[in-house]
C-alpha positions in Angstrom: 28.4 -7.8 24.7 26.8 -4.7 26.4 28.1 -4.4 30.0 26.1 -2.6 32.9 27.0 0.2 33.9 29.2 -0.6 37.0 31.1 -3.5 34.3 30.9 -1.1 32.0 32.8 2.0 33.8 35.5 -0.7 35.4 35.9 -1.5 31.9 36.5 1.9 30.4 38.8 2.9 33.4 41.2 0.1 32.5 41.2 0.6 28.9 41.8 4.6 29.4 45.1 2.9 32.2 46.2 0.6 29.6 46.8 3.6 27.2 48.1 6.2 29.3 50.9 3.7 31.2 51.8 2.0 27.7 51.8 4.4 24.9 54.9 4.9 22.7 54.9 8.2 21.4 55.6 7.4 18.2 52.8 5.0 17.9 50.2 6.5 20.0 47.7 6.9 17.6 47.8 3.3 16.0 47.8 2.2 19.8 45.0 4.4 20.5 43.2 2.8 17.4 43.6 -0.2 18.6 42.4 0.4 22.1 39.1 1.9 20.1 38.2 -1.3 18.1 39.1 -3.3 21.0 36.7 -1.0 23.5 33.9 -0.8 20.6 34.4 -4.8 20.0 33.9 -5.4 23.9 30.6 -3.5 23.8 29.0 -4.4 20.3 31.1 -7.8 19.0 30.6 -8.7 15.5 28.8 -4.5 15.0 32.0 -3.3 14.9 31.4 -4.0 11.3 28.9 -1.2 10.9 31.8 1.1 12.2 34.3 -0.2 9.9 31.9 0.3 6.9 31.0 4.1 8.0 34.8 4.7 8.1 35.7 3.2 5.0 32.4 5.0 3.3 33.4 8.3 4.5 37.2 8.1 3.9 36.9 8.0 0.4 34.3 9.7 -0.3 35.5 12.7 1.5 38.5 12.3 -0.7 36.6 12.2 -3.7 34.6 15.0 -2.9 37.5 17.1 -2.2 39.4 16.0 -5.9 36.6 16.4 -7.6 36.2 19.8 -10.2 32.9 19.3 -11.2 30.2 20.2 -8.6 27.6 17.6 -10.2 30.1 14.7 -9.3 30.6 16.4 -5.8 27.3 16.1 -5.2 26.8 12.5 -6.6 29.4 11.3 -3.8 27.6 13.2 -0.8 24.7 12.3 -1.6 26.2 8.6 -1.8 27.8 9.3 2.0 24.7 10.4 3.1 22.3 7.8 1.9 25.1 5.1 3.4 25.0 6.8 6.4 21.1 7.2 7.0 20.3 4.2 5.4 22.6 2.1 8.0 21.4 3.9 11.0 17.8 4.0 9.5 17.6 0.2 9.0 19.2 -0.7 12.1 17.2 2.0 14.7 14.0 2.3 12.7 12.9 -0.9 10.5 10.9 -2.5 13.2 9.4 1.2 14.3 8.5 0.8 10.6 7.1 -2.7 10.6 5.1 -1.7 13.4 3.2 1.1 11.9 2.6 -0.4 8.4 1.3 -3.2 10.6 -1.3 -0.9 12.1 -2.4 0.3 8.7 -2.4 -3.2 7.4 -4.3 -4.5 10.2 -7.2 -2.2 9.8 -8.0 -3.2 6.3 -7.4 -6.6 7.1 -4.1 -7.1 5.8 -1.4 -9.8 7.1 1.5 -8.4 9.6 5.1 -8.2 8.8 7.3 -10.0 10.8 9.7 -7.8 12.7 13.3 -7.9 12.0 14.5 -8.1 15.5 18.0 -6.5 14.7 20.2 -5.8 17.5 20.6 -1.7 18.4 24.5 -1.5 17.2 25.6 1.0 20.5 26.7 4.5 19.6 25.7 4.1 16.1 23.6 7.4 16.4 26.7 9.3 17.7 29.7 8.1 15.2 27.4 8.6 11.7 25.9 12.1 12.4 30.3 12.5 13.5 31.2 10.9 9.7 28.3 12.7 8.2 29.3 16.4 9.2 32.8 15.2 8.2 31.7 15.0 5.1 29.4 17.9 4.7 32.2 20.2 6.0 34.6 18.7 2.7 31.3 19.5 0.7 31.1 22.7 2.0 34.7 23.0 1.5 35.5 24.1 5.3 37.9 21.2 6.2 40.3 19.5 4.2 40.0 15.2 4.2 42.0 13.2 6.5 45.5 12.8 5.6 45.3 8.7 6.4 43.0 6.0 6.6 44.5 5.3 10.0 43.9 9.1 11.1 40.1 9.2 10.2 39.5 5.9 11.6 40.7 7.0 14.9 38.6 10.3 14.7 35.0 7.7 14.0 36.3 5.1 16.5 37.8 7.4 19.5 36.9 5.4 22.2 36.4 8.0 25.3 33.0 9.4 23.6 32.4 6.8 21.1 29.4 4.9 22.6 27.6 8.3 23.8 29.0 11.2 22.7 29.4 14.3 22.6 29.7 14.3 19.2 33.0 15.3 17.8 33.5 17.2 14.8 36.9 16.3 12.5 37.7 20.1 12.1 37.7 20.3 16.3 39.3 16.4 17.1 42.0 16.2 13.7 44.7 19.2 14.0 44.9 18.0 17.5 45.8 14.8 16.4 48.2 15.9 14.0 49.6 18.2 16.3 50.6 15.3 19.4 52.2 13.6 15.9 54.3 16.2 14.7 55.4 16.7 17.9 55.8 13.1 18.9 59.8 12.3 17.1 60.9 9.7 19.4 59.8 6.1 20.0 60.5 6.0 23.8 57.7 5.7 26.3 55.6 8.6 27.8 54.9 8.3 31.2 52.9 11.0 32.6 53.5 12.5 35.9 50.7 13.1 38.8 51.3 16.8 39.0 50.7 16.9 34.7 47.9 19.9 34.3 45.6 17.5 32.0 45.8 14.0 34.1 44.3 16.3 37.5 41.8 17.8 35.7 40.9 14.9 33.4 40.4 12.9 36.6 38.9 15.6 38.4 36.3 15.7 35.6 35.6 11.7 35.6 35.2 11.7 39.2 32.5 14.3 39.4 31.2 12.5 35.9 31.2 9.4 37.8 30.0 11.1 41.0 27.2 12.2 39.2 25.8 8.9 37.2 26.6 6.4 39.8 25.5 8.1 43.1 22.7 10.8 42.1 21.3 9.6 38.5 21.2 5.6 40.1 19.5 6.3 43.1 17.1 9.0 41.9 15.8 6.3 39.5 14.2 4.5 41.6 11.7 7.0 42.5 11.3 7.7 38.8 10.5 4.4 37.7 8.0 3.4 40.5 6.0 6.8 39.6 6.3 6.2 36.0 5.7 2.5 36.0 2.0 3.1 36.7 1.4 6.7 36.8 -2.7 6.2 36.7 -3.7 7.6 39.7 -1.3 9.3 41.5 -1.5 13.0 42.4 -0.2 15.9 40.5 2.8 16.2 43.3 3.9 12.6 42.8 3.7 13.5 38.8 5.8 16.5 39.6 8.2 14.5 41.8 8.4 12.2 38.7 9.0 14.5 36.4 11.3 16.7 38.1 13.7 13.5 38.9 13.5 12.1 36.1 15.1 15.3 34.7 17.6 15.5 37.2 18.1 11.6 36.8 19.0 11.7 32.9 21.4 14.6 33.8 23.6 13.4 35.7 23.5 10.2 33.1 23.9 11.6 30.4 26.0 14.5 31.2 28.0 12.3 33.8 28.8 9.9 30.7 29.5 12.9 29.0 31.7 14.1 32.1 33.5 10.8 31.6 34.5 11.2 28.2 35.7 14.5 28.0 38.1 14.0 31.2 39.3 10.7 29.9 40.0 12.6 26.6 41.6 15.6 28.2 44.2 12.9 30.1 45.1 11.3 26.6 45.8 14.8 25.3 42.3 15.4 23.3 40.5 18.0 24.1 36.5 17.7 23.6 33.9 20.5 23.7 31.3 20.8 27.0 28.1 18.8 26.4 26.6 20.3 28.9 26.5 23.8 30.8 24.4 24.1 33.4 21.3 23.7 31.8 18.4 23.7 34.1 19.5 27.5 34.5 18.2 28.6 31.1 16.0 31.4 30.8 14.3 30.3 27.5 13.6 27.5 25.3 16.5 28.4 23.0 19.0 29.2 26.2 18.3 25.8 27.0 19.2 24.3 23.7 22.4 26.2 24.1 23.2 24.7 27.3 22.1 20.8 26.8 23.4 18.3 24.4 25.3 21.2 22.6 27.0 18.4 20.9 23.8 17.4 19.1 21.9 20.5 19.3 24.8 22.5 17.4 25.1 19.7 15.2 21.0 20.0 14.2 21.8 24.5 13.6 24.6 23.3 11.5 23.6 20.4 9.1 19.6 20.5 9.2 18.1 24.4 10.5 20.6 26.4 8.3 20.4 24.2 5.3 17.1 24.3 5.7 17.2 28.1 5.8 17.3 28.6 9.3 15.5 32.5 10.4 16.7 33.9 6.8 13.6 33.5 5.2 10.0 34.2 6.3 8.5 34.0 9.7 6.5 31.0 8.8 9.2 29.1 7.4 11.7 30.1 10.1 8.2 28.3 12.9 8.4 25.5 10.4 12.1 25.2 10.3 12.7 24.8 14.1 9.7 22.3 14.2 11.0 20.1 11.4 14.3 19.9 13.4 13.1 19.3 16.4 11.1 16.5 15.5 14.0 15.0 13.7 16.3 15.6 16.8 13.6 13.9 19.1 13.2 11.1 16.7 17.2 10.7 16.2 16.6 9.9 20.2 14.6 6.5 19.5 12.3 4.9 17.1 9.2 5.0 19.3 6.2 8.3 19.0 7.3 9.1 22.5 10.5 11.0 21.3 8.8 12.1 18.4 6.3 13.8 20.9 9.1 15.0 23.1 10.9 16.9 19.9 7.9 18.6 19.1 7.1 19.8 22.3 10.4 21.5 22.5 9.9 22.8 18.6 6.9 24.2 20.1 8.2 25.7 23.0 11.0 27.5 20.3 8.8 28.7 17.6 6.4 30.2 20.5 9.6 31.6 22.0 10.5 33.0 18.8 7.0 34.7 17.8 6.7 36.0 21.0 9.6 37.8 20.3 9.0 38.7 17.2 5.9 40.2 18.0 7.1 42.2 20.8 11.4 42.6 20.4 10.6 45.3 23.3 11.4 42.1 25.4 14.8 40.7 23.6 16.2 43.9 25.7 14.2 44.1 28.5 15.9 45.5 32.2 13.3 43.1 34.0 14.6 40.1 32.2 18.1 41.0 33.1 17.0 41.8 37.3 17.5 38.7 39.6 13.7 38.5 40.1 13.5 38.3 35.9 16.3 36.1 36.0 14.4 33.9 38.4 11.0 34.2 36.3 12.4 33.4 33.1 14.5 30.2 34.8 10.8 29.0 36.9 9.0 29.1 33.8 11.4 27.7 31.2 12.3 24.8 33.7 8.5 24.1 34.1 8.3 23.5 30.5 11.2 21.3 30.1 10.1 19.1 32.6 6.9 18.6 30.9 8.5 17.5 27.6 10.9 14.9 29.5 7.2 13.0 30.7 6.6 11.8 27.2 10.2 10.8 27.0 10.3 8.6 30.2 7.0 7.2 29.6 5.6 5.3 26.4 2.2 4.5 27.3 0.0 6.6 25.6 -2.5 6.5 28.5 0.0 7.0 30.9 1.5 9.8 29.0 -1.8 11.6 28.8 -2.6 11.2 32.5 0.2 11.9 33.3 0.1 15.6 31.3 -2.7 16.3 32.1 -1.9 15.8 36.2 1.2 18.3 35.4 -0.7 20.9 33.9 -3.9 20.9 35.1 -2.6 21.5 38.8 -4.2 20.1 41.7 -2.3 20.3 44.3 -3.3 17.9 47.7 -1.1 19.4 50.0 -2.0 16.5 52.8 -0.6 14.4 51.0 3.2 15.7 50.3 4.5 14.8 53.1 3.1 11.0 52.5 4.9 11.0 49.0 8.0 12.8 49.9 8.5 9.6 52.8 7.4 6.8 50.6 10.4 7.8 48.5 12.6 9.2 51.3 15.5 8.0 49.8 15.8 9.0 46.9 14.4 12.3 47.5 17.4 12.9 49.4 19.4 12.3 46.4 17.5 14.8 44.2 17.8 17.2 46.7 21.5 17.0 47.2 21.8 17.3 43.2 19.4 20.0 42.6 21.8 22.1 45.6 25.2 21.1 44.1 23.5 21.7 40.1 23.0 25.4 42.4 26.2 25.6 43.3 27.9 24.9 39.7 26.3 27.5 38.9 26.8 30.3 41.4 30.9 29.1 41.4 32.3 29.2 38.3 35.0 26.4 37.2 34.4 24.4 40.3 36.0 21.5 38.8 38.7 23.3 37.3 39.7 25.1 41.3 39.3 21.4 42.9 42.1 20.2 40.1 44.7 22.8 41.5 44.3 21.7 45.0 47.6 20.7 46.5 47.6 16.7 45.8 47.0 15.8 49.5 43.5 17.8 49.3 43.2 16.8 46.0 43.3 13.1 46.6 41.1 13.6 50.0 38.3 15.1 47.0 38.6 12.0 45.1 38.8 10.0 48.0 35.6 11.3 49.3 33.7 10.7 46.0 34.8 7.6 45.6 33.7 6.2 49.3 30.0 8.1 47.7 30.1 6.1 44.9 31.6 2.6 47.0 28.5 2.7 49.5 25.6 3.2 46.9 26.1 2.0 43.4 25.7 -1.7 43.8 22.1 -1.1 45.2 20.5 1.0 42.2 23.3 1.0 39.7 21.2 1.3 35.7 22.5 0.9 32.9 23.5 4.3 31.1 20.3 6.1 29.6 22.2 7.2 26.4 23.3 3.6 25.5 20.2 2.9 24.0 20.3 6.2 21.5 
C-alpha cells in the first residue's frame, strides 16, 4: 500500500507520536523495531520481505567477515553480500529496463519480444541496500566492528524516519548512538518527554520547515512544471527556463523536505542523522554542488565506488574516467530509464571539465576573484545554469522532448514579448517559486535559521508552527504529489 503524500505524512506523524508517548526505556529499541516493520509494512505489504532478507544477508555475513583469518574467505562472503544486495535491487529496479532493450535488439533482427516482468518497485529499496552494503564494506575494510545483535542491525536497515527516502545512514554514524540511549537506559519506567526538551523543539522545528517546504512550495510549483514538461514542443526558451528552473526548485523542497522530515523526526527519538542537504543552489562549482546535495548518496559514491576505483590517485585520464563511471552509476541508481543515465553523465561531465580546467590552469584553485562577491556571484550564475540543464533530462523522458527541450535552453532565444504572457498563464505557481527561491536566499545569508526559530520562547515558537501549518492547511489538498524520491 503506497499512500499519497498528504496519507502518507499523517501516517508518519502518528507512527513518530505512537513512539515518543509510549516508549519504555528499557525496550525502546525493540519498540522502535517494531514501529519500523510496522511503518515499512504499511507502505510496501508483503516487500517487507526483501527487507528482512537484506538484514538477515548482511548480519551474518558481516559476522563472518569479521571472524574470518583468511582474507580469501573474507572476500568469498563480500562478494556474497554484494551480489545479494545488487542482485535484489537489480532484478527488482532494472529487469524490465532490461527486457526493454534486449527487446529493441531483438526486434531489429526479427526476433520475438520478452514479456516484461511487471514486478512492483519495493519503496526505499535503493536507500536500505547501498545502507547494508557500506555496512558491510566498512567490516571488510575493517573500520567498524559488526552489530552486536540481530535485533540491533535490524533496527539500523529498518529505521523508519529515513527508511523510504533517505538520507542514507551509515552503521558506524547510526550504531554507537543506539548503544549509547541503551547503556544508558537501566530502568523499565516510561519516558515522557517534556515540551521545553532541546531535541523535541528542534526536531519539530525541522519537520515543520520539512513539511513547509514539500507540501506548500514543491506541490504547488509542480503544476507549472508538469504543464511545460508534458508537451514541451513548441514553447519558447523562457517557458523552457521557467520549467527547468521550477522543476529544480520543485524536487528540492521534495526531496530535501522529505529529507527535512526524517532527520527532525530522528533527532526527537534521540538519533541524530547527517544533513542531506546544504544549501545547494549556492555552489560555485560542479563538485561544490555535489558537496551540498544528496550528501547522503553523493558521499556514499566517493566512498564505496570513486576511491575504490582509484579516485584522483592515479592518472588524469583515469581520474576523467573515474568521476564519469560514477556518475553514470549514481544517475542510473536514480531509475531504470536512459533519462537518468543521461542526467548522471551530464553532471560527470560538468566534474571532469571542472577538474581539467583546473588542472590545466591551478592559477584558478586560489584565485582572489573567485573569492570577491562579484566571483562569488559568477561562479554561483554559471554553476546553477548547468545544473538546471541536467535536471531537464531528468524530468522529461521523451527523447524528442528532451532534445527540444536542450536545445531551447542552450541555444537562447529569448522573446521578451512574451514573458509577461508566460509568467500570468502560470501566475500561481510562479508565486510559489518566487517565494522559495527568496527564503532558499535567506537560508543562506542567516545561518542556523532553524536552529534560532527552535529557541524561541514557546509562545513565539508555537505562533511559527502555527503559521506554517495554516500555509500548509490552505494549499496542500489542491496540488498535493506524491513524494518525488518514493519512486528511487
Amino acid at each position: 500500500m503506497l499512500f499519497n503524500s498528504p496519507d502518507f505524512i499523517i501516517f508518519f506523524i502518528f507512527v513518530v507520536s505512537v513512539v515518543v508517548i509510549f516508549k519504555y526505556r528499557k525496550f525502546q529499541h525493540l519498540f522502535l523495531l517494531v514501529a519500523s516493520y510496522f511503518f515499512f509494512y504499511y507502505t510496501s505489504n508483503y516487500l517487507i520481505i526483501l527487507l528482512i532478507f537484506s538484514t538477515l544477508l548482511d548480519f551474518y555475513a558481516g559476522r563472518e567477515i569479521w571472524k574470518s583469518q583468511n582474507i580469501t574467505r573474507k572476500k568469498i562472503i563480500f562478494s556474497i553480500s554484494l551480489a545479494g544486495n545488487l542482485g535484489l535491487l537489480g532484478f527488482f529496479k532494472y529487469a524490465d529496463f532490461g527486457i526493454s532493450q534486449i527487446n529493441a535488439v531483438g526486434s531489429s533482427l526479427g526476433y520475438e519480444s520478452i514479456p516484461f516482468l511487471n514486478l512492483a518497485l519495493p519503496i526505499g529499496i535503493s536507500f536500505y541496500t547501498f545502507q547494508t552494503i557500506s555496512y558491510t564494506a566498512d567490516i571488510y575494510r575493517g573500520k567498524l566492528e559488526p552489530s552486536k545483535t540481530l535485533r540491533e542491525f535490524a533496527l539500523f536497515v529498518a529505521f523508519f524516519p529515513q527508511l523510504v527516502a533517505g538520507p542514507i545512514v551509515r552503521a558506524k554514524d547510526f550504531l554507537p548512538q543506539l548503544r549509547e540511549k541503551m547503556e544508558n537506559f537501566g530502568t523499565n519506567r516510561l519516558s515522557l518527554i517534556s515540551i521545553h526538551d532541546r531535541n523535541l523543539k528542534l526536531g519539530i522545528t525541522i519537520m515543520a520547515f520539512g513539511f513547509l517546504k514539500k507540501m506548500f512550495f514543491a506541490d504547488n510549483i509542480a503544476p507549472m512544471v508538469n504543464t511545460i514538461f508534458q508537451d514541451p514542443i513548441g514553447a519558447s526558451t523562457f517557458e523552457i527556463w521557467l520549467g527547468a528552473i521550477g522543476f529544480a526548485f520543485q524536487i528540492y523542497g521534495d526531496f530535501s523536505g522529505y529529507s527535512d522530515i526524517a532527520i527532525g523526526a530522528a533527532l526527537i527519538l534521540g538519533f541524530k542523522i547527517p544533513i542531506n542537504f546544504n544549501k545547494p543552489y549556492f555552489a560555485t562549482s560542479p563538485s561544490d554542488f555535489w558537496r551540498r546535495w544528496h550528501i547522503s548518496l553523493s558521499s556514499w559514491l566517493r566512498d564505496y565506488l570513486y576511491i575504490p576505483l582509484g579516485g584522483n590517485k592515479k592518472s588524469s585520464g583515469r581520474t576523467y574516467f573515474n568521476l564519469i563511471a560514477v556518475m553514470f552509476l549514481g544517475g542510473l541508481w536514480h531509475g531504470a530509464s536512459w533519462n537518468f543515465v543521461v542526467w548522471g553523465l551530464l553532471h560527470g561531465l560538468y566534474l571532469t571539465v571542472h577538474k581539467l580546467i583546473l588542472n590545466k590552469f591551478p592559477i584558478l584553485k586560489n584565485n582572489s576573484f573567485f573569492k570577491s562577491k562579484i566571483g562569488k556571484i559568477v561562479s554561483i550564475s554559471v554553476t546553477q545554469y548547468f545544473v538546471f540543464l541536467a535536471w531537464i533530462p531528468f524530468r522529461v523522458r521523451d527523447v524528442d522532448s528532451m532534445m527540444y527541450s536542450i536545445e531551447k535552453y542552450v541555444l537562447i532565444d529569448l522573446q521578451f514579448s512574451e514573458i509577461a504572457d508566460v509568467i500570468l498563464s502560470h501566475k500561481l505557481p510562479v508565486l510559489f517559486l518566487s517565494l522559495f527561491i527568496i527564503l532558499h536566499f535567506i537560508s543562506y545569508r542567516k545561518e542556523n535559521m532553524i536552529d534560532r526559530i527552535s529557541k524561541f520562547s514557546i509562545k513565539y515558537w508555537v505562533i511559527v508552527l502555527t503559521i506554517i501549518a495554516l500555509m500548509i492547511t490552505f494549499t496542500y489538498s489542491i496540488n498535493s504529489q506524491d513524494f518525488i524520491y518514493f519512486k528511487f
